[in-house]
C-alpha positions as CSV (number, residue, x, y, z in Angstrom):
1,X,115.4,86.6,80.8
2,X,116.3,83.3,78.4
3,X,118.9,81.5,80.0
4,X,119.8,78.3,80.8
5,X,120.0,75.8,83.8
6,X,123.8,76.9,83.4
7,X,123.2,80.5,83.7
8,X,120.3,81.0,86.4
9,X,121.9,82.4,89.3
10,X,120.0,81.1,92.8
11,X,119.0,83.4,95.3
12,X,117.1,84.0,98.7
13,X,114.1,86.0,99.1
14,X,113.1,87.0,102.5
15,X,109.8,88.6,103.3
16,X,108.8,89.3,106.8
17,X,105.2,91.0,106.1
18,X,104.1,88.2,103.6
19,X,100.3,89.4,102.5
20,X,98.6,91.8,100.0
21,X,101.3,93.1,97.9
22,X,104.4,91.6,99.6
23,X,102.5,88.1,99.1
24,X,101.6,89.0,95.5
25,X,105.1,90.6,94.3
26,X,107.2,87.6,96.2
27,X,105.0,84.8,94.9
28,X,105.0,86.3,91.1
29,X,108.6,86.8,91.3
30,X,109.4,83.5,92.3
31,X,107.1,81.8,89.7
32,X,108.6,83.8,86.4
33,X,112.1,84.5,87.7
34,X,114.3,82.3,85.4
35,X,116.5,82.4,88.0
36,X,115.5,79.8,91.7
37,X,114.3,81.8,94.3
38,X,114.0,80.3,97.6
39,X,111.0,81.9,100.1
40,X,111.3,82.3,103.5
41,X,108.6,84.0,105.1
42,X,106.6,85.4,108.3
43,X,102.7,86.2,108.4
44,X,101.7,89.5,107.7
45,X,100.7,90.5,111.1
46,X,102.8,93.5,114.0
47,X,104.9,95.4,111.1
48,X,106.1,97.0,114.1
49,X,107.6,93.9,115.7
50,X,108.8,92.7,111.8
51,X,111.0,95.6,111.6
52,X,112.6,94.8,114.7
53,X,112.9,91.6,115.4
54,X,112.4,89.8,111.6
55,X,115.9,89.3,111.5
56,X,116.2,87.8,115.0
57,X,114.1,85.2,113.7
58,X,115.4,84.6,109.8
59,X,119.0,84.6,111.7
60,X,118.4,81.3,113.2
61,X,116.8,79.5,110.3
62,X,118.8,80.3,107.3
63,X,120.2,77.9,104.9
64,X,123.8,77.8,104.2
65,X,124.3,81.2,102.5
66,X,127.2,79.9,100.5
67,X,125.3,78.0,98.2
68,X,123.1,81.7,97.3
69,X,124.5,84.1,94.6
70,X,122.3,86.5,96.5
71,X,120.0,87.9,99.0
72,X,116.4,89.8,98.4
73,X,115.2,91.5,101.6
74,X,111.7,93.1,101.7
75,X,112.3,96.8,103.2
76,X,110.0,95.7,106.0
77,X,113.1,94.7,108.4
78,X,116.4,95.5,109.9
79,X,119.4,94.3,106.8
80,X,121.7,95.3,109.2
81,X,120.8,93.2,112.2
82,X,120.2,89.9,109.9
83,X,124.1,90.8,107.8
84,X,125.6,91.7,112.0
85,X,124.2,87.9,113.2
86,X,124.5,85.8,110.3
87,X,127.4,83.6,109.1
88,X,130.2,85.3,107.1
89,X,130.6,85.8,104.2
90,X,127.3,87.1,102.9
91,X,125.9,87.4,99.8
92,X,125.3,90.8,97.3
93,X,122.1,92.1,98.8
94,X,119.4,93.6,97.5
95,X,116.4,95.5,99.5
96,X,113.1,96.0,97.9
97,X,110.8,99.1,99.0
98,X,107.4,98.5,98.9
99,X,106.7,101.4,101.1
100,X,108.8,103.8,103.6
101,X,108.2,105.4,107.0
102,X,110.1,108.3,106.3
103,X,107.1,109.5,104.4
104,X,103.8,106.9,104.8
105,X,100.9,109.1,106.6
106,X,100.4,108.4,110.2
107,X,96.9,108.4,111.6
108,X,95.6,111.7,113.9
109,X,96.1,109.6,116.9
110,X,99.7,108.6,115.6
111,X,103.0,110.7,115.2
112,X,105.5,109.5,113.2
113,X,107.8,106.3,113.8
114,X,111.2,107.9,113.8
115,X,113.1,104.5,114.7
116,X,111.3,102.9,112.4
117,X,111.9,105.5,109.2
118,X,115.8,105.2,110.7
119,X,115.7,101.2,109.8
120,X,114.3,101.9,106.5
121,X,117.9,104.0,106.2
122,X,119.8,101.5,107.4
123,X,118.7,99.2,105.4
124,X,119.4,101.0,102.0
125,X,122.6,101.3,103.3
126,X,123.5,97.8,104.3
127,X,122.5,96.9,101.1
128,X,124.2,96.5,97.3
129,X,121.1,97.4,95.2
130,X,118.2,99.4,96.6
131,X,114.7,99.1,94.6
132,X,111.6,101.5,94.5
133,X,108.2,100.1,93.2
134,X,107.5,103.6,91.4
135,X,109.4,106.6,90.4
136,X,107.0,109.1,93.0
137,X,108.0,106.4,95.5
138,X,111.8,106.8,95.2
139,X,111.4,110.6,94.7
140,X,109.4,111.1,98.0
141,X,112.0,109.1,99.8
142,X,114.7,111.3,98.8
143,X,112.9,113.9,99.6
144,X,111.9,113.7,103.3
145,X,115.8,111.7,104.0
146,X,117.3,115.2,104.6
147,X,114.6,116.1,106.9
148,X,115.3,112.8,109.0
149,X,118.7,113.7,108.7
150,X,118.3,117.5,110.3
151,X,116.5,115.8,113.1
152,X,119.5,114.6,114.9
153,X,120.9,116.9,117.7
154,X,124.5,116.9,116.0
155,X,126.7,114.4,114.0
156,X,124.5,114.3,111.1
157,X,125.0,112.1,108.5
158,X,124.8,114.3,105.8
159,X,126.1,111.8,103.3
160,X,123.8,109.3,103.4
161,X,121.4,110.9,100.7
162,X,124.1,110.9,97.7
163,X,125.1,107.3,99.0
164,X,121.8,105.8,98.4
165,X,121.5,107.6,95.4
166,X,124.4,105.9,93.5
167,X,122.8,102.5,94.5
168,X,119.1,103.3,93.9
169,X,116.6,102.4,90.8
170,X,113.3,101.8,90.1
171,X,111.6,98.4,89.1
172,X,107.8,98.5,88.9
173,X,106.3,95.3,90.5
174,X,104.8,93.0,88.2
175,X,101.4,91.5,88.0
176,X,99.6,88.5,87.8
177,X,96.7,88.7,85.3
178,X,94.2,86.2,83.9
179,X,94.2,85.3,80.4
180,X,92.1,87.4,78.3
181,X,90.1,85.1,75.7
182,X,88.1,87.3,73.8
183,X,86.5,90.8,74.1
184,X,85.8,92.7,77.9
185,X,82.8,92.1,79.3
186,X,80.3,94.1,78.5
187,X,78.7,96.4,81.0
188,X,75.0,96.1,82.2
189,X,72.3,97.6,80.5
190,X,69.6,96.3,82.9
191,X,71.6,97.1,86.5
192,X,73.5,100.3,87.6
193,X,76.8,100.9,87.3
194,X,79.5,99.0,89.8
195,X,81.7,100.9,91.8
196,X,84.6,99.2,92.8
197,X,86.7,99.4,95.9
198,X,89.7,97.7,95.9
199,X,91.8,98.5,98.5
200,X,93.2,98.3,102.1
201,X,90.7,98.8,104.6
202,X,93.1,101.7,106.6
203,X,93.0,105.2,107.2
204,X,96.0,105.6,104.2
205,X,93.6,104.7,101.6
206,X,90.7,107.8,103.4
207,X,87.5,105.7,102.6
208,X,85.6,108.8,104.1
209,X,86.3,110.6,101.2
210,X,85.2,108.1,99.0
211,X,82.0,107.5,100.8
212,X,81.6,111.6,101.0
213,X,82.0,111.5,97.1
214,X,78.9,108.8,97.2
215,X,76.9,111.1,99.1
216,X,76.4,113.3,97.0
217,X,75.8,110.8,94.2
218,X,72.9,109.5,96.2
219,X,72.0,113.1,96.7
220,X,71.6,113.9,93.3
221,X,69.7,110.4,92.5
222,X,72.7,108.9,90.4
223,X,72.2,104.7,90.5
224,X,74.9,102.8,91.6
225,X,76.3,99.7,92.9
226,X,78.8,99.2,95.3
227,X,81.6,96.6,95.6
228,X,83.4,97.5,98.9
229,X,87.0,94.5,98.5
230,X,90.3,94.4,99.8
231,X,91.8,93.4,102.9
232,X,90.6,94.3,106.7
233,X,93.0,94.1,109.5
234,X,92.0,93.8,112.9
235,X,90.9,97.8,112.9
236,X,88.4,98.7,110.6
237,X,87.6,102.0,109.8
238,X,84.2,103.7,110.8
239,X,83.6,104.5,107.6
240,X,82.9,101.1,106.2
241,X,80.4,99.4,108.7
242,X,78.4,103.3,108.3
243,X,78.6,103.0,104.6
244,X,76.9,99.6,104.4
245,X,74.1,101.0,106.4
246,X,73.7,104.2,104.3
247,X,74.1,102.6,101.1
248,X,71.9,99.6,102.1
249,X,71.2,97.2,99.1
250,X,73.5,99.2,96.7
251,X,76.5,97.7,98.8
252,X,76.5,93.9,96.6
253,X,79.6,92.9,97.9
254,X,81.0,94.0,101.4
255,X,84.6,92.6,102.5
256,X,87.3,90.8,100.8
257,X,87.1,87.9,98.5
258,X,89.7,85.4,99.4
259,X,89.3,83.5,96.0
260,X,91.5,85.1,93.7
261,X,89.3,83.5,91.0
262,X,86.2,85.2,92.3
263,X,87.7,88.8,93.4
264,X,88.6,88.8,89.3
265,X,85.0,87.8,88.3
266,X,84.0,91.1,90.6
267,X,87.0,93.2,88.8
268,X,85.1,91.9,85.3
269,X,82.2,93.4,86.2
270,X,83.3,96.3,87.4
271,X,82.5,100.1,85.5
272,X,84.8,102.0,87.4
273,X,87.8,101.6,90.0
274,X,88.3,104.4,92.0
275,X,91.2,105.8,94.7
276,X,91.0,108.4,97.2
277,X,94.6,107.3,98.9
278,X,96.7,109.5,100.9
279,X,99.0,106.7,100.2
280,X,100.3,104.6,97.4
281,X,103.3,103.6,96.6
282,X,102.4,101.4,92.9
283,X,99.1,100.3,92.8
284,X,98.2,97.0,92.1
285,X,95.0,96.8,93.0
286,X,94.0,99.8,90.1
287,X,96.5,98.1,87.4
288,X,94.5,94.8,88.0
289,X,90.8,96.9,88.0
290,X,91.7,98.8,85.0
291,X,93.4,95.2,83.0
292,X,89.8,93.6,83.8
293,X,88.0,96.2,82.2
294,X,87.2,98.9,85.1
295,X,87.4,102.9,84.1
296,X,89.7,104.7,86.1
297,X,89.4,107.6,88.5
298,X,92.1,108.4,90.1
299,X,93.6,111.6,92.2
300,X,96.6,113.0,90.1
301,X,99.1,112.3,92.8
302,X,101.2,109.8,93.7
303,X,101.7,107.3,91.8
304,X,98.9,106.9,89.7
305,X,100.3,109.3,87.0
306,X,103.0,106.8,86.2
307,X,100.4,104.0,85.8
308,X,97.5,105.7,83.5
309,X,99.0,107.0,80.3
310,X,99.1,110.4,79.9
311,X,96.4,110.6,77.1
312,X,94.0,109.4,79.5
313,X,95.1,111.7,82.5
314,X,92.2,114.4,81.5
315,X,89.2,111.9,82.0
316,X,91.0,109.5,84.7
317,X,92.4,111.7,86.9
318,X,91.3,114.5,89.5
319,X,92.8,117.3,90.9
320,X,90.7,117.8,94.5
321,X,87.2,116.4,96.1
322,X,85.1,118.6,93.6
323,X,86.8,117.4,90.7
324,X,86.6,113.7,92.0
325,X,82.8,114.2,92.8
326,X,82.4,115.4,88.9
327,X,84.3,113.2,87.4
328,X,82.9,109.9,89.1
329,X,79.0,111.1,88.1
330,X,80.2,112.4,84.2
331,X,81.3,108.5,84.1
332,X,78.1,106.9,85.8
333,X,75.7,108.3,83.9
334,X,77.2,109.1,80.3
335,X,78.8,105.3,79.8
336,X,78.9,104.9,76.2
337,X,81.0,108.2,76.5
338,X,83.7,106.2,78.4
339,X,83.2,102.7,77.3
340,X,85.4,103.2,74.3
341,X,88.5,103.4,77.0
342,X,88.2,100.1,78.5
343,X,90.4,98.1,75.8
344,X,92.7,101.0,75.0
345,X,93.3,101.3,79.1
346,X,93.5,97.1,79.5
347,X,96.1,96.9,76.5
348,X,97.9,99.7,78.1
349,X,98.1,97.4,81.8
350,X,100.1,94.8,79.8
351,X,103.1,96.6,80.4
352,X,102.9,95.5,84.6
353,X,102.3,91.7,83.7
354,X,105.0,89.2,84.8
355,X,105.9,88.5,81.2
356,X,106.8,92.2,80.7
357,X,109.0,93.4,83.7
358,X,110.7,89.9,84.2
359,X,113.8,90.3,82.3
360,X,114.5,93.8,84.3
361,X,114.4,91.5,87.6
362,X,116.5,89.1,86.1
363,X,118.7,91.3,84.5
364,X,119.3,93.4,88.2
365,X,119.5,90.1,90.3
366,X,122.2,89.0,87.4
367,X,124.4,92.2,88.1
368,X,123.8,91.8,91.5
369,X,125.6,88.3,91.9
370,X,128.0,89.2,89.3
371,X,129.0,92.8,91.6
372,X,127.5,95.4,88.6
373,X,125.2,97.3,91.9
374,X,125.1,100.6,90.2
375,X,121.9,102.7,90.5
376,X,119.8,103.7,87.5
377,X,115.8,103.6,86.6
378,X,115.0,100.4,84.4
């Protein structure tokens, strides 16, 4: 949004869980906001603990309130505890959702976090403007709240749905991309193709049926090379350490890259990105794979509809494991069939950058300070 010193409203961003996503969406905000955003942060460690106690420790450490047109809150704490402690009066709020518990898969040995999905209600309510990071995000939300609701014994709260609805919309996060000068990359002619893995290392993103999907490429002597990134957290999957034995020197790159500068170079080289999440809420990881040249292949789920355009939903997107299996070795070993995607497919990521979705964000943070807090997709 062009506007002057005059204009820009100032606002405080609060992020409890500040890595991966949170990190990346918070920082990029910040940096092409016209609008001064001040960050006040936690490590990205006990999401747990975050949701209950964030705001016992933001409470004690905030600045004077009255000199912030506004408030951002990350969905990963408890709006109503920080608004119940703080100083009075406080600012037009507005919550961000980068996920939910009301619908994010819990592991076998896990059942689901019912306080926890309550918070994420609570929340929404206590605040002015309530944003999703996807359409399929807001949608599943909605969904499984009357559930949630039905699970109380009596007194249900049957209102809460059609309240959070007048206040809700959906901003897609924006991303950071380096500057294209020149042409893609070209792929290999002399090494097989790279597989990229980009994401989480956690049971949402089901790595084993990735790996499974591998199998049988190595069954049916299809080349490949493997770059196994993203983040581990202190629980890694069984699937990973296995894999890198399996796959042996096909596995060029195991863990994650903490140079953003490098983990591009990696995304460069990349032939194909690939997801076999249970979970995903945006996608930022793909959008970034896909802007640096890397084919898509994707389950048609989720989000990942909203992010590919439709003419490329036939060849990017799968419908089950068979489909996926297919898919992935038409790509691998028919490349000039698919290399003709790559620009069309980058060009088509522009629409995520910073430069693109920046004038939504100012434009709701501006009604937000000014008391406009109706609902309503951007």
């Amino acid at each position: 949004m062009d506007q002057d010193s005059s204009e820009a409203g100032v606002f405080l961003f609060l992020e409890p869980f500040f890595g991966g996503s949170h990190r990346d969406f918070a920082e990029g905000l910040v940096a092409a906001s016209g609008h001064r955003i001040d960050l006040m942060t936690m490590s990205a460690r006990f999401w747990r603990w975050r949701m209950g106690g964030a705001a016992l420790h933001f409470v004690r450490r905030l600045p004077d309130l009255a000199d912030y047109d506004g408030v951002i809150a990350s969905s990963l704490m408890s709006l109503c505890d920080l608004k119940a402690l703080a100083p009075q009066p406080f600012p037009p709020t507005l919550a961000y959702f980068h996920e939910n518990q009301l619908t994010y898969p819990v592991s076998p040995c896990e059942s689901r976090d019912v306080p926890a999905a309550w918070i994420h209600v609570t929340t929404a309510l206590a605040a002015d403007r309530v944003v999703f990071n996807s359409r399929s995000h807001q949608e599943a939300f909605f969904d499984a709240l009357p559930g949630l609701v039905r699970m109380m014994p009596d007194y249900r709260p049957g209102w809460v749905t059609e309240a959070l609805r007048r206040k809700a919309s959906v901003l897609y996060p924006g991303c950071r991309f380096p500057a294209r000068r020149g042409p893609l990359i070209p792929w290999s002619a002399e090494e097989p193709p790279l597989l990229v893995w980009n994401h989480r290392w956690e049971h949402d993103k089901d790595p084993q049926a990735f790996f499974e999907a591998l199998d049988v490429l190595m069954d049916r002597g299809v080349p490949f090379r493997l770059a196994l990134l993203g983040e581990r957290f202190q629980k890694v999957p069984d699937a990973f350490p296995i894999a890198r034995e399996r796959y042996g020197p096909r596995v060029v790159q195991y863990g994650y890259v903490p140079s953003r500068e490098a983990y591009m170079d990696w995304l460069k080289r990349g032939t194909v990105v690939v997801s076999t999440a249970v979970q995903e809420n945006f996608g930022i990881a793909v959008v970034e794979a896909i802007r640096c040249g890397c084919i898509p292949i994707l389950p048609r789920r989720l989000s990942y509809p909203e992010l590919v355009p439709p003419s490329f939903h036939k060849d990017c997107l799968y419908e089950d494991a068979t489909d996926f299996v297919e898919k992935l070795c038409a790509l691998v070993t028919d490349l000039s069939r698919f290399e003709a995607l790559r620009e069309p497919l980058s060009t088509a990521m522009e629409r995520f950058s910073w430069e693109r979705c920046i004038s939504h964000y100012d434009r709701i943070l501006e009604d937000l300070s000014t008391g406009k807090n109706e609902g309503g997709n951007s």
